[in-house]
C-alpha positions, 0 to 999 in steps of 0.5 A: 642215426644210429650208433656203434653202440647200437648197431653192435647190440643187433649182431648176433649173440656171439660178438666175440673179436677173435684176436690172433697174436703177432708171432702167430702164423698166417696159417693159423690166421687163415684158419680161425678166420675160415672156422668163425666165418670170419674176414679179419683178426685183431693182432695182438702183442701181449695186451696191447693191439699191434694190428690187423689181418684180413683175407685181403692181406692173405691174398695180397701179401703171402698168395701173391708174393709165393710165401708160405702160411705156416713160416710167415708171421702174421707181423709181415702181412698185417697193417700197424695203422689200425683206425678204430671207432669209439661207441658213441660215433655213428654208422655214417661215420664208420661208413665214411672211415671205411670208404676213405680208407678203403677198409671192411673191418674197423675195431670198436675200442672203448677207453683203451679195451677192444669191445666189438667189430664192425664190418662193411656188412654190419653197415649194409644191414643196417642201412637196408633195415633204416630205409626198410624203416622208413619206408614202411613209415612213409606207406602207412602216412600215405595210406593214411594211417598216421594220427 
């Protein structure tokens, strides 16, 4: 079974957890998250977490209820009940939370400080790559190549 840990060490060189800050614009949100190719931001308030957008609160919250990006805040579209998970906790676990909850993106927070994302994608990868795995192993022990 694999960990947070791990499975943040195969994404690619750049990790970075893009934040944007509460005050901030759903415009400028939806910009950064469209330059970095990304689907979520951690909200932030100072150095303190306040939440999380997503293109999904975008959608949901401001194109749906016919406001304007560049006048709302991000604090009136995000959600405050962030769920994180802690390095040492494994993909089943995230993939259970993200189930659950209903959620695609889930912060890694590691003591008190902010150290990754994972999202539904990053889960996929690495269950094709686990079974891949495995099935390359049960092959080769039928194909009797096994000591």
């Amino acid at each position: 079974m694999t960990s947070v840990a791990q499975l943040l060490k195969t994404k690619p060189n750049d990790t970075t957890v893009y934040t944007i800050g509460i005050d901030d614009s759903v415009y400028d949100a939806i910009k950064l998250m469209a330059e970095k190719g990304i689907g979520a931001l951690v909200v932030t308030e100072g150095e303190r977490i306040a939440g999380i957008v997503t293109e999904r609160d975008y959608a949901r919250k401001v194109v749906l209820m016919d406001r304007a990006s560049k006048a709302t805040p991000v604090r009136d579209i995000m959600s405050r009940a962030v769920r994180f998970v802690r390095p040492d906790q494994s993909t089943d676990d995230c993939m259970a939370l993200m189930t659950e909850r209903r959620m695609r993106h889930l912060p890694v927070m590691e003591g008190e400080r902010l150290v990754g994302m994972v999202s539904i994608g990053d889960l996929v990868k690495n269950i094709i790559a686990e079974q891949q795995f495995t099935i390359a192993q049960l092959e080769s022990y039928i194909h009797g190549e096994h000591p």
